[in-house]
N, C-alpha and C positions, 0 to 999 in steps of 0.2 A: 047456836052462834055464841051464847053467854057463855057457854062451856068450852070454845074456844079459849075467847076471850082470857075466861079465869084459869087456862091449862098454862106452868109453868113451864112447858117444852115450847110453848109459840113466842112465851117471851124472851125464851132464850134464845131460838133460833134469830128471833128479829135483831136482838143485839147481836148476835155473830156477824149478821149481814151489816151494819151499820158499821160495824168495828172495821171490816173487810173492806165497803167502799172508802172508808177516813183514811185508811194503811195505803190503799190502792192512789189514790189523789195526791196522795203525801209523795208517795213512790216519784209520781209522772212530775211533779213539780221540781222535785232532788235534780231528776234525769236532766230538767227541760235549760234548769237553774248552772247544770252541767255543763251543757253543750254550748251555750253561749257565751260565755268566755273562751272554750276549745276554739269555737269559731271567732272570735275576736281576736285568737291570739294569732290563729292560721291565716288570719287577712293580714295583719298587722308584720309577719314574716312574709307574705308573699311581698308587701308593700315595699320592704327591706333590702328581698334580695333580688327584684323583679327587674329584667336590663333593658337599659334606655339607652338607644344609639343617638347618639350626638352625629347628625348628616355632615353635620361643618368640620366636625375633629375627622370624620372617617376621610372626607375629601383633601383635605389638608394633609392628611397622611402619604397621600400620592397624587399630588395634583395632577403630573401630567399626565397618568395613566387614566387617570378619571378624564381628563380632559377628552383626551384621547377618543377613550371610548365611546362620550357622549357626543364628540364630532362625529362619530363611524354611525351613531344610532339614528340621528338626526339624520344624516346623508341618505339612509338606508330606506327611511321613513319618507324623505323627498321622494327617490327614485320610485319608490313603491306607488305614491300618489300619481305621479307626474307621469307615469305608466300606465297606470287602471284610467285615469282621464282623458287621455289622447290617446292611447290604445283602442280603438273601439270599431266596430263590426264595420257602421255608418260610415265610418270616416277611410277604414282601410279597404272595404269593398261597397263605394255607394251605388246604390240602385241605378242613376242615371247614366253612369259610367256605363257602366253593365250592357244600359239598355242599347246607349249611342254607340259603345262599339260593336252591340251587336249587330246595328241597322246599317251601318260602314260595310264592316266585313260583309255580310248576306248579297251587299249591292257589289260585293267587290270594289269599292271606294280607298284604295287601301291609303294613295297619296292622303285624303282627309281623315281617314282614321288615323295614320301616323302623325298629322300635325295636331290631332285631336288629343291624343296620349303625351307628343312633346307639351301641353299647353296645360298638361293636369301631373301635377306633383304625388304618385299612386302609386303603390307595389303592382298590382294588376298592370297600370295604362304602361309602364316601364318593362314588364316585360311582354306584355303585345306588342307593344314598339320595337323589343329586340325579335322578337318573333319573326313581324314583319320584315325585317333588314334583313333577315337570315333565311328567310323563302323562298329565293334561289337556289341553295345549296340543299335541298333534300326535307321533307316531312320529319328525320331522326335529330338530322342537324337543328332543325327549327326548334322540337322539342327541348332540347341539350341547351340552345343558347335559352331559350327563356328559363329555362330553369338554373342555371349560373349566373342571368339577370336576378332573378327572386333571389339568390341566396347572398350577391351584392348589394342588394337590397335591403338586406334585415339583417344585415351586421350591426348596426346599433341598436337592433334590440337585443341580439346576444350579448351585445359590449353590458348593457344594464344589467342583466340576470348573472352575468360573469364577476362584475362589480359587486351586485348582493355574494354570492359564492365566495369570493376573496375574500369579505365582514366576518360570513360566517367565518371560516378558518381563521383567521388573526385575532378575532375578539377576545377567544376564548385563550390562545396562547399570552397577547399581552396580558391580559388577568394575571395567569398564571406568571410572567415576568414580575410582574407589580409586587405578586406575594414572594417570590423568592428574594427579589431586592430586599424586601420588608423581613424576611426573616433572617439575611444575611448579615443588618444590621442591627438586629436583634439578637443578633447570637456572639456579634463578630466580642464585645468586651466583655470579658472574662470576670473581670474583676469588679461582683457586682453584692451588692447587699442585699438584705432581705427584703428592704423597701424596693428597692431598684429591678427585685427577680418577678413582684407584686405588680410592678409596670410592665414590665416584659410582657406579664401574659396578657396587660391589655392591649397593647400593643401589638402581638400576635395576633388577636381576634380584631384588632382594625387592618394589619396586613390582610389577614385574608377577604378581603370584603373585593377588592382589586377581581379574584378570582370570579366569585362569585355577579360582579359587576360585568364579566366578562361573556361569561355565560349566558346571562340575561339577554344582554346584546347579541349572541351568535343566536339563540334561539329563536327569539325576532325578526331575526334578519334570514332564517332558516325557515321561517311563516311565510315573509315576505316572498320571497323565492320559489317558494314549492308554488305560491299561487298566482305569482306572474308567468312562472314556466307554463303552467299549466292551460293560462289566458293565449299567453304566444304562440303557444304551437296551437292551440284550436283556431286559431284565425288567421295562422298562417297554412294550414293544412285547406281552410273556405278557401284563401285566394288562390293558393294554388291551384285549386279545383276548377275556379270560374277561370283563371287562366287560362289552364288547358282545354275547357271548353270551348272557349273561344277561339285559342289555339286550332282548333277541328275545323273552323269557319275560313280557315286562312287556304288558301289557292295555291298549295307548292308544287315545286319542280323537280323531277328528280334529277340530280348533277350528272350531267355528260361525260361520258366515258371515254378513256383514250382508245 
C-alpha cells in the first residue's frame, strides 16, 4: 500500500481526475449561466409580441352584427331549454291517459272516452278523439284521420327545430357580411400611410372576428338541433304507437256502398 502511495503514476493519475471534474463543473456552470438569460430574453419577447384582444374594441367594431348574433344565440339557447323541459315522455304520453282510454274503449264507452280526450290537452287524447269521430267511415279512414291529427299536432314542434335550422344557416352568413363590410372599408381609401397601412391590418383581424362569431353561433345552434331532433322524433314515433294501439281498440264500420 506504501508503494502505492509513494508511485508517481497514482499521483498523477489523481491530479488528472481532479483537473477533469474543476473543467467539467466549470463547463456546466458557463452552459447553465447561458441559458438563462436565453430564457429571459425568450419570455421577455413572447411578453412583447403576445396578442391581447380587447372584447370592447372587437364589439365596437360592428355592433350590430355582434348584436345580432348574440340575440340568435341567446334565442337558440331558449328554445333548446324550453324544449328539453316541456318536451317529455310523462307529459306527452302519461300513464293515466293510456290506462283511462284504455278502460273506455275495451267497455265501448266511446261517448266518455271522447269527452275524456276533449278534457285533456294531449297529442295521443287529440288523436283518439279524431279516431273516434272518424269510425263510421271505415278502419283505413280512421287510421288516415288520426294520423293527419298527430301531424297537426306537432307543428310547433317542427316550427322550433325549423327556427334552430334557419340560426344555423344565417349565423354563419351574417359573420361573413360583418367581415366583408369590415374589409370593404378597410380597403375602400387609397390614400393611406404607413402608420395608417399598420392600422389596416389591425383592423382586418378585428373585421374578421364577425366571421368567426358566426360560426360559433351556427355550430351551437347545429348541437342544439341535432339533439332536439333527435328527442322529437323518439317520442313522437312512442305516441304514435300508443295511438295506433289504441286505435285497434276502437269498433269501426265499414262505409256503405252504393
Amino acid at each position: 500500500m506504501k508503494k502505492i502511495y509513494k508511485s508517481k503514476r497514482f499521483w498523477f493519475l489523481l491530479a488528472i481526475l481532479i483537473s477533469a471534474s474543476v473543467y467539467c463543473s466549470e463547463q456546466v456552470n458557463k452552459k447553465v449561466g447561458a441559458e438563462k438569460p436565453q430564457k429571459e430574453t425568450y419570455l421577455s419577447l413572447r411578453q412583447q409580441y403576445s396578442v391581447k384582444i380587447d372584447l370592447k374594441e372587437v364589439f365596437l367594431a360592428s355592433p350590430t352584427i355582434y348584436s345580432l348574433l348574440l340575440s340568435m344565440s341567446v334565442a337558440s339557447l331558449c328554445v333548446w331549454f324550453y324544449s328539453i323541459f316541456t318536451f317529455r315522455q310523462r307529459e306527452l304520453i302519461p300513464k293515466h291517459l293510456i290506462n283511462n282510454l284504455r278502460m273506455f274503449l275495451a267497455k265501448k264507452e266511446y261517448e266518455k272516452a271522447l269527452n275524456y280526450c276533449d278534457s285533456q290537452s294531449n297529442l295521443v287524447s287529440s288523436m283518439i278523439a279524431a279516431g273516434i269521430s272518424a269510425r263510421h267511415h271505415g278502419p283505413q279512414f280512421m287510421i288516415d284521420t288520426m294520423m293527419a291529427e298527430g301531424k297537426r299536432s306537432t307543428v310547433h314542434f317542427w316550427q322550433r327545430l325549423s327556427f334552430l335550422n334557419d340560426i344555423v344557416i344565417i349565423s354563419p352568413m351574417l359573420g361573413l357580411l360583418g367581415t366583408v363590410i369590415g374589409f370593404f372599408y378597410a380597403f375602400y381609401d387609397l390614400n393611406r400611410s404607413i402608420d395608417s397601412v399598420s392600422s389596416l391590418f389591425d383592423g382586418l383581424g378585428i373585421a374578421v372576428g364577425t366571421t368567426v362569431m358566426g360560426l360559433i353561433v351556427a355550430i351551437m345552434a347545429l348541437i342544439f338541433h341535432t339533439t332536439l331532433k333527435h328527442r322529437v322524433t323518439h317520442l313522437l314515433n312512442l305516441a304514435e304507437n300508443e295511438a295506433v294501439l289504441l286505435g285497434h281498440l276502437i269498433e269501426t264500420k265499414e262505409p256503405a256502398k252504393d
